[in-house]
FINUSE-322891 format. One record per residue: x, y, z of N, C-alpha, C in turn; residue in one letter. Coordinates in steps of 0.02 Angstrom, whole numbers, padded with zeros to 5 digits, always signed. Example, Ala and Ser with C-alpha at 12.3 -4.5 7.8 and 13.67 -1.06 7.14 Angstrom:
+00660-00284+00390+00615-00225+00390+00660-00165+00390A+00642-00112+00354+00684-00053+00357+00645+00002+00394S
end
This chain:
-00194-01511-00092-00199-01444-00121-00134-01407-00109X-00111-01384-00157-00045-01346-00169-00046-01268-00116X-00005-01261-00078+00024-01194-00054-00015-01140-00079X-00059-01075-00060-00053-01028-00087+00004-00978-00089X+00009-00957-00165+00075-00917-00155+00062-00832-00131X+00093-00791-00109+00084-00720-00118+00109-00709-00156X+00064-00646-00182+00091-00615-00249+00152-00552-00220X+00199-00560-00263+00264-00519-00240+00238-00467-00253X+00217-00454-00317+00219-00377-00332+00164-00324-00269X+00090-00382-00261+00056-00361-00206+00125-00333-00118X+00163-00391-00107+00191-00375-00059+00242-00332-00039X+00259-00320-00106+00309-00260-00108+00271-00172-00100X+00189-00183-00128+00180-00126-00124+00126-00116-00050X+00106-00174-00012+00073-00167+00043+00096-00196+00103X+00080-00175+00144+00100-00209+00221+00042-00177+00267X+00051-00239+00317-00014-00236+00367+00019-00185+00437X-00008-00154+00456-00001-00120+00526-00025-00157+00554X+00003-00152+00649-00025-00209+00716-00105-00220+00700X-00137-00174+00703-00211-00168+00704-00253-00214+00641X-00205-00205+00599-00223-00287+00534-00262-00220+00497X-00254-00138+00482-00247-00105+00418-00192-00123+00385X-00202-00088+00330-00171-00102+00239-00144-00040+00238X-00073-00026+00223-00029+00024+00230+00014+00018+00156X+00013+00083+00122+00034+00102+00060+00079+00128+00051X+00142+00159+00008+00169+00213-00014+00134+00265-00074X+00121+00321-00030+00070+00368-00093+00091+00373-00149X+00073+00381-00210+00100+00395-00275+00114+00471-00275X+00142+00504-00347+00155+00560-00354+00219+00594-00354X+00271+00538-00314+00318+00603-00278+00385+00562-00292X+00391+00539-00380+00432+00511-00418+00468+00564-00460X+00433+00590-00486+00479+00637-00542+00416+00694-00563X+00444+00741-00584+00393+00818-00588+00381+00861-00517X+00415+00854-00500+00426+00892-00411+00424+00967-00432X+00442+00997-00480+00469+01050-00457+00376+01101-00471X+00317+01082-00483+00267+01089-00507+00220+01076-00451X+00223+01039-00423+00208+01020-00345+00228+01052-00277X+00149+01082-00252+00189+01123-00169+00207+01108-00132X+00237+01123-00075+00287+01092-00022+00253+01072+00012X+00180+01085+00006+00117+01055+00057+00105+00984+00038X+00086+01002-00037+00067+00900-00053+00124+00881-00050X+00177+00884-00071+00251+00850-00065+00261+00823+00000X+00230+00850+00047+00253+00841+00117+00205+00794+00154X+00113+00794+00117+00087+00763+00132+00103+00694+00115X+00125+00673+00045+00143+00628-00007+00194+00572+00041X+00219+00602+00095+00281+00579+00131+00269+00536+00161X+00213+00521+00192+00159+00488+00235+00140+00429+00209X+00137+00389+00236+00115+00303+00236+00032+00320+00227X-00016+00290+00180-00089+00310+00167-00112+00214+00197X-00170+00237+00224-00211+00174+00248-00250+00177+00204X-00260+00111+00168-00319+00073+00140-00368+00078+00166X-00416+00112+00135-00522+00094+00156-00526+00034+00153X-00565+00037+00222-00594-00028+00232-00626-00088+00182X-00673-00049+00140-00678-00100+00087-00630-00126+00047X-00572-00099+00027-00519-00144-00004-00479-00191+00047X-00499-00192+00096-00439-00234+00149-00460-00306+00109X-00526-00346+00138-00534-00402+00124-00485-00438+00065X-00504-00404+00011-00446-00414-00073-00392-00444-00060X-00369-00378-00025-00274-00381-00020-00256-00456+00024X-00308-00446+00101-00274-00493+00129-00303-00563+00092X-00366-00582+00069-00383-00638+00023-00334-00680-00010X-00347-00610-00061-00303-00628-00144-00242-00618-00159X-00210-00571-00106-00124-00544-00155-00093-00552-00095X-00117-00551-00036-00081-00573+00013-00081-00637+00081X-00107-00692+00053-00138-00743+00097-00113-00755+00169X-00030-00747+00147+00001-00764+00205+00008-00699+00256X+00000-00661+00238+00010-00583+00277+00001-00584+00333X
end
């Protein structure tokens, strides 16, 4: 049976923290800033953890080797 591969595009947009959560870059805070408050902008800045129910997926299917 052949290698599973990871999916790049999955690994570019997730990574595991020590504890084996699923760590994101938030959306939003690409272009249209000036419409947006300094509060969400600032929240937006922040690394977001994956709910628990999506972990299984990621590490399964898009990220085997993780």
């Amino acid at each position: 049976m052949p290698k599973m591969k990871t999916r790049k595009s999955a690994a570019k947009r997730f990574s595991f923290t020590g504890t084996g959560k699923v760590k994101y870059k938030k959306q939003n805070l690409r272009h249209i800033l000036t419409k947006k408050s300094a509060k969400r902008k600032r929240n937006l800045r922040h690394a977001g953890i994956l709910a628990s129910e999506n972990v299984p997926v990621i590490k399964k299917k898009l990220l085997p080797n993780g």
